[in-house]
C-alpha positions as CSV (number, residue, x, y, z in Angstrom):
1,X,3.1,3.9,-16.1
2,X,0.4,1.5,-15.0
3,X,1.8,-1.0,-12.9
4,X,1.1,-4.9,-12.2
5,X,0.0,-5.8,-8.8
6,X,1.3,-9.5,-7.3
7,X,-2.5,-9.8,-6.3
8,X,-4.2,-9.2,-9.5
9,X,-5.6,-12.9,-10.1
10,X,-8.3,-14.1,-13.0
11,X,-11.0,-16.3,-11.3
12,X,-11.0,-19.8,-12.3
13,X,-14.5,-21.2,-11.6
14,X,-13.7,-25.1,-12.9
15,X,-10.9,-25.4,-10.4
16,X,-10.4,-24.7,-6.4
17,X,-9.8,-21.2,-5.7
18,X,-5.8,-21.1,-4.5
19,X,-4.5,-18.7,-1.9
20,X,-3.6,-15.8,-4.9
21,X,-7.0,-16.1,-5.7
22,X,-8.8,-15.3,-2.5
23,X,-7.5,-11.4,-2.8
24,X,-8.1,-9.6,-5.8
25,X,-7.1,-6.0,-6.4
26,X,-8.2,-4.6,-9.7
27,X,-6.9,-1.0,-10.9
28,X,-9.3,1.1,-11.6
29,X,-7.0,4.1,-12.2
30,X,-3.2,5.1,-11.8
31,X,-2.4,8.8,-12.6
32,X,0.7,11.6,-11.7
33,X,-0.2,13.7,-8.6
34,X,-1.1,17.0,-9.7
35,X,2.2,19.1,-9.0
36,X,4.5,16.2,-8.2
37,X,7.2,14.3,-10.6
38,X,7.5,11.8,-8.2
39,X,4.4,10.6,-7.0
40,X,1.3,8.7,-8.1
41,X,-2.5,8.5,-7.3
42,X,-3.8,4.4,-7.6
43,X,-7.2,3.6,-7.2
44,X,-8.4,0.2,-6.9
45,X,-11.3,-2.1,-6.0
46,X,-10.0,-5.0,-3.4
47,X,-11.7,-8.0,-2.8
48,X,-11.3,-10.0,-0.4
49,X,-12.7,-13.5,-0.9
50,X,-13.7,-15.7,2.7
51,X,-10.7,-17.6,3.8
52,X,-9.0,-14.7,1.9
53,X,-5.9,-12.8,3.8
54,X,-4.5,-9.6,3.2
55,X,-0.7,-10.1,4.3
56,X,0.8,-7.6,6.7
57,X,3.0,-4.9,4.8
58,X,3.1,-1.0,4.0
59,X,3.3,1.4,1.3
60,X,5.7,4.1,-0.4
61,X,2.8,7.0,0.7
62,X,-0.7,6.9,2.5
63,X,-3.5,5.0,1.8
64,X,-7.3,5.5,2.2
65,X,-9.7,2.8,2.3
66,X,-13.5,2.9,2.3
67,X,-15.4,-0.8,3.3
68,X,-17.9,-0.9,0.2
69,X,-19.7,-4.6,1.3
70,X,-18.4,-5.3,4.6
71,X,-18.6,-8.8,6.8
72,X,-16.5,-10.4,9.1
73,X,-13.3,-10.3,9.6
74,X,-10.4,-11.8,11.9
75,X,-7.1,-9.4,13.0
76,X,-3.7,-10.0,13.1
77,X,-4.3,-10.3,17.4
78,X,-7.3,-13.3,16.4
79,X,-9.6,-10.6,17.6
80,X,-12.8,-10.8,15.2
81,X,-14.9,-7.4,13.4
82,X,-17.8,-6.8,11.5
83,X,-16.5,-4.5,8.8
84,X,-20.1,-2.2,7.8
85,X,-20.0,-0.7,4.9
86,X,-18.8,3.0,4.7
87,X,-16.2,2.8,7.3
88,X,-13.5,4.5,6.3
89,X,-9.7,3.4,7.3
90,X,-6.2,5.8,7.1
91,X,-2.6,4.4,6.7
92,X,0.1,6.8,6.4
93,X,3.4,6.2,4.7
94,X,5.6,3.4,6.0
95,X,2.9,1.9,8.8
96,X,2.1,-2.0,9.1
97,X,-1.4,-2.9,7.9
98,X,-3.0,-5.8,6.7
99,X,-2.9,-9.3,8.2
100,X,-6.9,-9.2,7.6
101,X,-8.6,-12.5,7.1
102,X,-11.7,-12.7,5.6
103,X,-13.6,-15.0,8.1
104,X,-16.7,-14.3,7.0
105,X,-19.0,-16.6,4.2
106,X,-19.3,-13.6,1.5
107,X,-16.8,-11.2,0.2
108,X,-15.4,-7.7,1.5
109,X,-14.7,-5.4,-1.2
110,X,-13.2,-2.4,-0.2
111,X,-12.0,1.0,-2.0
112,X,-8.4,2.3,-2.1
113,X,-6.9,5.3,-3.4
114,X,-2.9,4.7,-2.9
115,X,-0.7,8.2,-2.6
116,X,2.9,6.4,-3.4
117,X,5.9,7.2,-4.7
118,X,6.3,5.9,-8.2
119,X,9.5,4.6,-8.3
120,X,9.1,2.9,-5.5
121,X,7.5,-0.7,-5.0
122,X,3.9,-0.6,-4.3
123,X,3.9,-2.6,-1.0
124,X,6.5,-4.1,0.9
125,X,6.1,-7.1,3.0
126,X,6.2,-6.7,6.7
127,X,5.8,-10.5,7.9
């Protein structure tokens, strides 16, 4: 079962970008965990366009993220970081990530691999 995402987005380039626009997640691959009924491996390319913001929320299971082009960025605390590429990042099942704004002039993409259960939601909104 391959699942939509509410941020998947086509890029219109004749009009303004609106504020679904600015964070793209594209599927790459959803498959059953090996040895589980219940649970699914997603991965996924984000990208996160500049004025772009990733909302807070969590997830049904872990995910692992790896910076692929990094740039600035702001926190949820206003506190500002220069993502380089290769970092790594780790959020177990049920914590509160996200509230990242792209406040940088070029785009973060980042790689995720999603752990969740599959009947589940993929994210919930924590804001």
């Amino acid at each position: 079962m391959i699942r939509s995402i509410a941020f998947i987005s086509a890029l219109v380039f004749a009009a303004p970008l609106a504020a679904e626009d600015l964070v793209v997640r594209e599927i790459l691959q959803e498959k059953p965990l090996s040895g589980s009924d219940t649970q699914v491996v997603i991965v996924s390319k984000l990208t996160l366009r500049p004025g772009g913001r990733i909302p807070l929320h969590t997830h049904p299971g872990d995910e692992h993220a790896v910076i692929v082009v990094g740039g600035l960025a702001t926190l949820p605390n206003g506190k500002e970081i220069n993502f380089a590429p290769g970092t790594p990042m780790f959020f177990p099942e049920g914590s509160v990530h996200g509230g990242v704004t792209n406040s940088g002039e070029t785009d973060l993409e980042v790689m995720t691999t999603h752990i969740v259960r599959a009947d589940e939601p993929f994210q919930t909104p924590a804001e």
